[in-house]
C-alpha positions in Angstrom: 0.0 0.0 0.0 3.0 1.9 0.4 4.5 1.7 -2.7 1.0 2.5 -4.1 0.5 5.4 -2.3 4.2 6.9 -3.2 3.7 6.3 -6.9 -0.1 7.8 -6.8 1.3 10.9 -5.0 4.6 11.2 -7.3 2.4 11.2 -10.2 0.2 13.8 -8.9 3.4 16.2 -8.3 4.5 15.5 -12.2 1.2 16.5 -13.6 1.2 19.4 -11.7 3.4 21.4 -13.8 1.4 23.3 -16.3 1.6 22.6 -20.4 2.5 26.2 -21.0 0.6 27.0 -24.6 2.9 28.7 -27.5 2.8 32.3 -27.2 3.2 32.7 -31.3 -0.7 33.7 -32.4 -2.1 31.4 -34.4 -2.2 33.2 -37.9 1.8 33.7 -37.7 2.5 29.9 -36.5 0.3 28.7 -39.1 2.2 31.1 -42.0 5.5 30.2 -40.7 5.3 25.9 -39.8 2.2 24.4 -41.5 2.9 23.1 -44.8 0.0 23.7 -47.2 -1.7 19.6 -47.0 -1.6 18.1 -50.8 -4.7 17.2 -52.7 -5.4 14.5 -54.3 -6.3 13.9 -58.2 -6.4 11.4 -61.1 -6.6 11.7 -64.6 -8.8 8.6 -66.3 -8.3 7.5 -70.1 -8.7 5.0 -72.1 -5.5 4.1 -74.4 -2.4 5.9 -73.4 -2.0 9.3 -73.2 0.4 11.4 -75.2 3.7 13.3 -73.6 3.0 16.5 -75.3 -1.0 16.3 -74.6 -1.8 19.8 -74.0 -3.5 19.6 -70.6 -0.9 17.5 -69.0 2.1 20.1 -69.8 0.1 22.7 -68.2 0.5 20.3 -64.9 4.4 20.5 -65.3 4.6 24.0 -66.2 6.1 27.3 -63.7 2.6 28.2 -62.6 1.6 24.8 -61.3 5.5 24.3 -59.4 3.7 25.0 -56.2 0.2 23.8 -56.2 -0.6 21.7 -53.7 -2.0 18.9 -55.9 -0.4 15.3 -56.6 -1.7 13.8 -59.8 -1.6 10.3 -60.8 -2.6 8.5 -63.9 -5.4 5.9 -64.8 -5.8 3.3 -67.7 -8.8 2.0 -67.8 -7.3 -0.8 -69.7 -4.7 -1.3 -67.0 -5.6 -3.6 -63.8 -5.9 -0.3 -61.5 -9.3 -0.1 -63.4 -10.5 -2.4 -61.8 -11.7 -0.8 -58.4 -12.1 2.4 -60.2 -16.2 2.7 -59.4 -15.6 2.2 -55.9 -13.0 4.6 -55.6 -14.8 7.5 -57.3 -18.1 6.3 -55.0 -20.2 6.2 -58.7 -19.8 5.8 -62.4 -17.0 6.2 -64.9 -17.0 9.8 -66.3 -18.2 8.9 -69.9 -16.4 11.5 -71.6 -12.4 10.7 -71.3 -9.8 11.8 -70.3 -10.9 13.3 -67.2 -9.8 15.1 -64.2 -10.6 13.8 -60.7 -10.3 15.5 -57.8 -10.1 14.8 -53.6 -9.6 16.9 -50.6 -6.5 16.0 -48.5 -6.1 13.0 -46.1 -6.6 15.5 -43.5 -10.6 15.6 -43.8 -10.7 11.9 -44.3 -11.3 9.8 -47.5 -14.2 10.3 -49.4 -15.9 10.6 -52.8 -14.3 13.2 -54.5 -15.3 16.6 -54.5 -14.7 17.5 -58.3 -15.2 15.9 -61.6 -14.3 17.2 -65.3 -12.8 17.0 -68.4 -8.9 16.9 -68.5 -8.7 19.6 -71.1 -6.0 23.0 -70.4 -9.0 25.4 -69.9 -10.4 23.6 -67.0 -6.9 22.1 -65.9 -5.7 25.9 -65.8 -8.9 27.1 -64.1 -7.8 24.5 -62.0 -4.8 25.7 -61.3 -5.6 29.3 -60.8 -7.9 32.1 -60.6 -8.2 35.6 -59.5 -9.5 35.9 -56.4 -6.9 32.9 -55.3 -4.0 35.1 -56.5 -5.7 38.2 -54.6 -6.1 35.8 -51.2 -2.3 34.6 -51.2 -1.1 38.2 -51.7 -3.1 39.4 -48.9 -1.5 36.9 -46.5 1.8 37.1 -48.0 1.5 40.8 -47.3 0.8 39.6 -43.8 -2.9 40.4 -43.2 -3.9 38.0 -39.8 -7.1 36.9 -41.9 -8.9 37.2 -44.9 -13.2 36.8 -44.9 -13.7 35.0 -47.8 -17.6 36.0 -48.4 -19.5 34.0 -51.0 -22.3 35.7 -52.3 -26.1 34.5 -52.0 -27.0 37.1 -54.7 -29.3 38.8 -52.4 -28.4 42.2 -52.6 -30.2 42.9 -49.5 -29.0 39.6 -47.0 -25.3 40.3 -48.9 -25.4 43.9 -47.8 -26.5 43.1 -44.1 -24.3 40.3 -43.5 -21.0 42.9 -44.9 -22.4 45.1 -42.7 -22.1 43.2 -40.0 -18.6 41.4 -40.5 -17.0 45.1 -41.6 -18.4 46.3 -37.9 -17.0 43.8 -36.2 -13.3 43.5 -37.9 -13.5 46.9 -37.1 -13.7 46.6 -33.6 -11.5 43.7 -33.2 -8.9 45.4 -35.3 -8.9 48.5 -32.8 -8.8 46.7 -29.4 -6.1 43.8 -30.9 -3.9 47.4 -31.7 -4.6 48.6 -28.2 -3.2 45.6 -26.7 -0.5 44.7 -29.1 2.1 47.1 -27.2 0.8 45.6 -23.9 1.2 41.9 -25.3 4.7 42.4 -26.8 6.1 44.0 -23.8 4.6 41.2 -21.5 6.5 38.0 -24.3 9.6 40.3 -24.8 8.3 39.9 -28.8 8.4 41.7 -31.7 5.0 43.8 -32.2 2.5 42.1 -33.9 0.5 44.0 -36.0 -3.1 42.9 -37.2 -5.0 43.2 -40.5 -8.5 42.0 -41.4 -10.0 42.1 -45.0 -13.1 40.8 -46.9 -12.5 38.7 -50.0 -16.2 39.0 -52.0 -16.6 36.1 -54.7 -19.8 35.8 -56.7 -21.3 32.2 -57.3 -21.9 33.5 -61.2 -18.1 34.3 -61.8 -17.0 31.5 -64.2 -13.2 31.9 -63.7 -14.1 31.0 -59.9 -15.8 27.9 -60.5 -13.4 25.2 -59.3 -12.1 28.0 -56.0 -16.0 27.9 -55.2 -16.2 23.9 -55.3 -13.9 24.3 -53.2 -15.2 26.0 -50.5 -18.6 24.9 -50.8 -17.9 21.2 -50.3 -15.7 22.0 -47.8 -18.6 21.3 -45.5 -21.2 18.5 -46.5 -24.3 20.9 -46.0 -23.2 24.0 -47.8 -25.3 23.1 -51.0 -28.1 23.2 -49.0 -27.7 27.2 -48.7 -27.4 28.3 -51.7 -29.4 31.6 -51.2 -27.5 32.9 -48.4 -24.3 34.5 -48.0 -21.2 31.9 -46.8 -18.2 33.0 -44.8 -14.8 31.5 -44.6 -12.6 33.2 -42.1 -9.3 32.3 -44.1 -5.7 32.3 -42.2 -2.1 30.8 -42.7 -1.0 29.5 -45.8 -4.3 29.4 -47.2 -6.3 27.5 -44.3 -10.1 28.1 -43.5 -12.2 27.9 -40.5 -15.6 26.3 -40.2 -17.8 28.3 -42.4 -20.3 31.1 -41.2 -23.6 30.8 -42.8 -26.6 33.0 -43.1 -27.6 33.8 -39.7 -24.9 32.2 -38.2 -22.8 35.3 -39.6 -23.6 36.8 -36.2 -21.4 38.8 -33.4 -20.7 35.4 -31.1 -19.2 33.4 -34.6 -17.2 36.4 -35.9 -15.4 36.8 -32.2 -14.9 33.1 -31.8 -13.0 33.0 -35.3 -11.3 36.3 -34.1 -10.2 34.8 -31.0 -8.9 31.3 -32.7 -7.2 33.2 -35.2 -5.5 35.7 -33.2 -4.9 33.3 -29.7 -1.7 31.3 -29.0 -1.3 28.7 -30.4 -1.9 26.2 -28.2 -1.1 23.2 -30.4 2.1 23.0 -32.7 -0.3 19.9 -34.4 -1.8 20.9 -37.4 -4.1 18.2 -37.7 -5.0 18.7 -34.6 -6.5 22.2 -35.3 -9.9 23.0 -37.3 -10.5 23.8 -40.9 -9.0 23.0 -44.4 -6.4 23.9 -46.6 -7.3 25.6 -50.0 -6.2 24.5 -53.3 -3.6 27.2 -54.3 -0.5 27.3 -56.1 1.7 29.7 -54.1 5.5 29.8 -53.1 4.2 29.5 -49.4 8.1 28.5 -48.3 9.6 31.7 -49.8 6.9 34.0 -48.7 7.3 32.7 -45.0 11.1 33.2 -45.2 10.9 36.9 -46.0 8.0 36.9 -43.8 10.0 35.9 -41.0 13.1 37.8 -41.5 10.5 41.0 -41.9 8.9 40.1 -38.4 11.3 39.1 -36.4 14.4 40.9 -36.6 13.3 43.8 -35.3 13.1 41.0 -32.2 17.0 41.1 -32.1 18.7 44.1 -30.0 21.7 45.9 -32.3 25.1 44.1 -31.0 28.1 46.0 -30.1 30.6 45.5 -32.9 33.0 42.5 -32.3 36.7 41.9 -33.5 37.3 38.4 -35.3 39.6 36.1 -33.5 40.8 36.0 -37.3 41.5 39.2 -39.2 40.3 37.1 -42.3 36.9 36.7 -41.6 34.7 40.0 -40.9 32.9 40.1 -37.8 29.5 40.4 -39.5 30.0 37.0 -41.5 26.8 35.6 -39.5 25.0 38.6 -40.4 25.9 38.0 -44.2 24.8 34.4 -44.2 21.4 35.5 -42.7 21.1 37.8 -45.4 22.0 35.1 -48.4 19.0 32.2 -46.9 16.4 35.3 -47.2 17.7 36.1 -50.8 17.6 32.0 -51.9 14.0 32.1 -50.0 12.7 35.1 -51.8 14.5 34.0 -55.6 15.0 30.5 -55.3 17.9 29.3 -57.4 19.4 25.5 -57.7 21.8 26.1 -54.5 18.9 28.0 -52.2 17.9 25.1 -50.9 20.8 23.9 -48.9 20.9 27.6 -47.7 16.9 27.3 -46.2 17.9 24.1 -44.3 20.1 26.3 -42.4 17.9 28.7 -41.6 17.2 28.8 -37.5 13.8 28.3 -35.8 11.3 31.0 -35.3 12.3 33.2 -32.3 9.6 32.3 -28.9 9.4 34.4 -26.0 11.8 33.8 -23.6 10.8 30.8 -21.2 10.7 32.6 -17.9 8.5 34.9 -19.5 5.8 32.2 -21.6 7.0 28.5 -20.6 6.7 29.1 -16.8 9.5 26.8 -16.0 10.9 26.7 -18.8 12.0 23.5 -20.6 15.3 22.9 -19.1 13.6 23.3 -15.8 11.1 22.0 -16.1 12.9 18.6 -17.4 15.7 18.9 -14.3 12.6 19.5 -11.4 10.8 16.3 -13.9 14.0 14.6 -13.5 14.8 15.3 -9.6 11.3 14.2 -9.3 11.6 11.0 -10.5 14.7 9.9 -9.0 13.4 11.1 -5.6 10.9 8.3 -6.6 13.5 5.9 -7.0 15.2 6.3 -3.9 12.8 6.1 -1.8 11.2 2.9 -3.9 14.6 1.1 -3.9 14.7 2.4 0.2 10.7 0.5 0.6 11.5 -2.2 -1.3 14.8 -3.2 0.8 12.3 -2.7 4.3 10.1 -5.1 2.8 12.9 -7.9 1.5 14.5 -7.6 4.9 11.0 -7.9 6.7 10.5 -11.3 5.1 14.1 -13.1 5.0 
């Protein structure tokens, strides 16, 4: 009973240290670590399909290097064929070759969400499209999120629900600058600065037709509202919330978005954390890098300048090298890779400051801990041996 009790009351004093959160918000974690999740396609035809085909080159082309999309061909005449029905979750397409698509692993297998003809106008459409291009360049440009709002084509519900969303960025925008000073002061952290902005995309807008299947199947009751305004709180690399819709665009939704979007982030797991990645074809990695050298060296305090131990090799050479991984980031070349990989972590807040213990403490009291346990097992369990010989 001892023993029992000692290991019962042992563990109680582990868990009693709390799992400090991250102090990095959400939005910046997300732009900096999570890597955009990959969909999934295939393209089905009958009879093999030609090198030069028109629609495939557009897949290997400069404007497709960075979508987020692996591809994979299908023979019907080839024994992958054969489970082809139960994979799509219905018939063959008819007309051939044609383009399937899935969302990530991430949401879980399914039917997929988009079927169509493997030709270049609706592989490009694919590919890109205006308001995509306008989205990245509003994160890249560091906004903390962009409202994607889909249009019911009420002008009246459309107009109330903007209303509504514009009122309350508004106000979340002011009091997020209010205590941005407070915040950073508190971490010992750069400043962070916050940006909302509404993204408007019309149902009706042909060049937005694959960005809109998109979205609405995101969510497997979204068709079922299509006369009312839909609202994807969009963060990251691309990543959206749960979706706001119709009268669920209301003050208690908008601030619970706010709040996950502009909160610590508590989990470093992406797929642990809600909401979807968009199909987009941006240079996410590049974008990040200048992102972070933007955001975070004003983080670093101006050193005194040093001497080299070796009059060959300037006292700034660290600096230099910094400099040379943001230039391979921004214009990557054949060598810029190996010059990324040596790029350092993100900066946190010091750990006195946002870990509580801080790790190395907290692993040395965690250690102490449980070699206290030890002893004084090893010390019961020698009392009870010599109580029985």
């Amino acid at each position: 009973r001892f023993w029992i009790l000692f290991l019962a009351g042992a563990f109680l004093v582990l868990s009693s240290y709390p799992a400090y959160a991250c102090s990095i918000p959400v939005f910046r974690y997300a732009l900096e670590r999570w890597l955009a999740d990959y969909y999934e396609g295939v393209v089905i035809h009958n009879g093999s399909l030609a090198d030069d085909d028109p629609a495939a080159m557009l897949l290997q082309t400069g404007i497709a290097e960075f979508l987020n999309l692996k591809v994979s061909p299908i023979d019907l005449a080839s024994p992958e064929a054969d489970d082809l029905k139960n994979l799509l979750g219905g018939p063959v397409p008819e007309t051939l070759p044609a383009l399937v698509l899935w969302y990530p692993n991430s949401k879980g297998r399914a039917i997929p969400f988009w079927i169509g003809q493997f030709t270049p106008a609706k592989v490009e459409a694919m590919i890109d499209s205006p308001k995509r291009r306008q989205l990245a360049q509003r994160l890249i440009e560091g906004q903390t999120a962009v409202w994607i709002f889909v249009e019911s084509g009420n002008a009246d519900k459309d107009k109330s629900a903007m209303e509504l969303i514009s009122r309350e960025l508004d106000e979340a925008m002011k009091k997020l600058k209010e205590m941005a000073a407070t915040i950073a002061e508190q971490l010992q952290a750069p400043e962070v600065t916050y940006k909302f902005s509404i993204l408007p995309v019309s149902r009706s807008d042909a060049k937005e037709q694959v960005f809109l299947e998109v979205l609405l199947k995101s969510e497997p009751d979204l068709h079922e509202y299509s006369d009312e305004p839909i609202v994807f709180p969009t963060f990251g690399r691309g990543r959206t919330l749960f979706a706001l819709v119709g009268e669920g665009i209301n003050v208690d939704n908008l601030r619970e978005a706010i709040a996950f979007i502009t909160g610590p982030c508590g989990c470093e797991i992406k797929m642990l954390n809600p909401g979807v990645d968009l199909l987009m074809a941006e240079n996410w990695d590049a974008a990040a890098m200048q992102f972070y050298h933007e955001f975070y060296e004003t983080a670093v305090e101006p050193l005194p300048e040093l001497t080299g131990v070796f009059p060959d090799e300037p006292a700034d050479a660290g600096l230099n090298a910094q400099g040379e991984v943001v230039a391979a980031a921004v214009n990557p070349g054949p060598d810029s890779r190996e010059l990324i990989d040596d790029l350092p972590e993100p900066a946190q807040a010091p750990e006195q400051k946002v870990h509580g213990f801080g790790v190395m403490r907290t692993t040395a009291v965690s250690l102490g801990v449980i070699l206290v346990v030890a002893a004084f097992g090893t010390f019961a369990m020698s009392h009870f041996i010599k109580g029985h010989s």
